[in-house]
N, C-alpha and C positions, 0 to 999 in steps of 0.2 A: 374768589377766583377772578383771576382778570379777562379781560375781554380777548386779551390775545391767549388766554389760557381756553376759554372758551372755543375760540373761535378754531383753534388745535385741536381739542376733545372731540367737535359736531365735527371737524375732518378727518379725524380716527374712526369715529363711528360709520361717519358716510365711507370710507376705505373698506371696513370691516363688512358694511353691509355690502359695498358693490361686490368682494369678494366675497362671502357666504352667494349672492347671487350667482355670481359667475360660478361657483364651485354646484351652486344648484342646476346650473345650467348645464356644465359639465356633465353631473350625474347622471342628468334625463338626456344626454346625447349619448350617454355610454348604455344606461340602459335599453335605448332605442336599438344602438347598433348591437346589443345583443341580443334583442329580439330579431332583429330582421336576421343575424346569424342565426340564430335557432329554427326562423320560418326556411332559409335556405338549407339550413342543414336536413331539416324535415323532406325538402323537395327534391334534395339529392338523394337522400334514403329513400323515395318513393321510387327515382327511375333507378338507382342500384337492384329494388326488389324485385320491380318489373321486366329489368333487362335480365336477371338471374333465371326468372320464373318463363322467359321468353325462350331463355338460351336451355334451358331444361326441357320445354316442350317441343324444342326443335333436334334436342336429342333422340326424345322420343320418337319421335316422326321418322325420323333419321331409322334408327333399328328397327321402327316396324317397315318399313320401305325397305331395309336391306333384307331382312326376313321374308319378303314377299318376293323379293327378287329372287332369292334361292329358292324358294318355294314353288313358283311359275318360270323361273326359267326358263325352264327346258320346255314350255308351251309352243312355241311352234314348233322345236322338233318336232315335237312327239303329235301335233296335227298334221307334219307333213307324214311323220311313219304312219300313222293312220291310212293312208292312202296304200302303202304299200299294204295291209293288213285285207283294204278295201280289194283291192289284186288278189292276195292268195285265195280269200274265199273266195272270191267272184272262178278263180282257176279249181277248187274244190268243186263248188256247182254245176259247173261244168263236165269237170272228169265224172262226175256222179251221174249225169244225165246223157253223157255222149259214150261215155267206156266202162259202164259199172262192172264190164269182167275184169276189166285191169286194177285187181286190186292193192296191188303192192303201190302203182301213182300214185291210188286214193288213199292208201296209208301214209302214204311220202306225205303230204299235203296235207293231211289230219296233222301229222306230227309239226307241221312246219308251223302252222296254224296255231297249236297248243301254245309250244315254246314263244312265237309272237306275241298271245296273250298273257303268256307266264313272264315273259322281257317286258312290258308295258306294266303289268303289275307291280312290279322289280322296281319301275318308277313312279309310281303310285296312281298309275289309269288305271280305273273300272269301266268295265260295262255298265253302262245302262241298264234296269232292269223294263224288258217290256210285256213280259207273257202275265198273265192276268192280271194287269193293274190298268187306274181309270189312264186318260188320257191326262196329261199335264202339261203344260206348257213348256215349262223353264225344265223339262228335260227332253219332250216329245216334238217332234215337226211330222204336223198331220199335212202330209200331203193327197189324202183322198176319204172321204166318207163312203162309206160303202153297207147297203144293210144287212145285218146279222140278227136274224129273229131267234137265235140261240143266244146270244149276249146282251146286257145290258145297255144303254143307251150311254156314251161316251168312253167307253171301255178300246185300248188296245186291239184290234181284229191280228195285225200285222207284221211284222217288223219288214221294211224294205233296207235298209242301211243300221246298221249297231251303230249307238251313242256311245262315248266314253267320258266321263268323271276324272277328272284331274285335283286330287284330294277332293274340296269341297264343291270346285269350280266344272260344270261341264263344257267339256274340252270340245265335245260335237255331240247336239244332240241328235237322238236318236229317229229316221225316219220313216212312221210308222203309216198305216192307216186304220179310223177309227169307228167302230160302229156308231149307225145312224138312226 
């Protein structure tokens, strides 16, 4: 072989290798970029999961808040009608104590009084219950202690004003006084 045959060959080769390099080098840059694709792609599938899982729990929230809205709605009506309720007996108590021959008023009044609690029902207020049960808080407002040597110590004595329950929630509690 001659020297210029030579000197051709070791420039084939050195071609040959800077290209196998270059082509090596390619590789590990393609490789790279799809790894960093596959890390992004991973991190957009995490906020797609999490904005799904977000956007699902805010539906929830959503229906129980609309649910709760139908369901209390009509909570201050039905505390202002209270008041009117607070009126008929208070005019019951009265007609019973100042005119008990007039009995047809006091049946007026009885009846006016039923149908009040039967329309309140209608919307789902309860009475309170206060004759023999202890005192409780979260339905009771003790506004006087008073002693009762026939009853047990923290017991109901009273009712001065009915409580009413509005499904679960009490709408007014009830104000009673309780023995001491």
């Amino acid at each position: 072989m001659t020297e210029e045959m030579k000197d051709a060959a070791q420039t084939d080769e050195a071609v040959v290798e800077e290209g196998n390099t270059e082509y090596q080098g390619q590789a590990l840059s393609i490789e790279d970029e799809l790894t960093k694709l596959r890390i992004e792609m991973d991190e957009y599938k995490d906020r797609y999961l999490r904005a799904y899982a977000e956007m699902d729990n805010m539906k929830k929230r959503l229906a129980r808040e609309k649910q709760e809205i139908i369901k209390y709605g009509t909570e201050k009506l039905l505390k202002d009608m209270l008041l009117i309720y607070d009126a008929i007996e208070k005019s019951l108590m009265a007609g019973m104590e100042r005119h008990p021959e007039d009995e047809h008023f006091i049946q007026g009044l009885k009846m006016t009084e039923k149908l009040f609690l039967e329309t309140l029902k209608k919307n789902n207020v309860e009475p309170i219950e206060t004759q023999n049960v202890a005192f409780d808080p979260r339905y009771h407002d003790a506004l006087m202690q008073v002693a009762a040597p026939d009853m047990e110590k923290g017991m109901v004595v009273n009712e001065l004003e009915k409580g009413f329950m509005l499904h679960d929630r009490v709408l007014r509690p009830a104000k009673v006084t309780v023995s001491g």
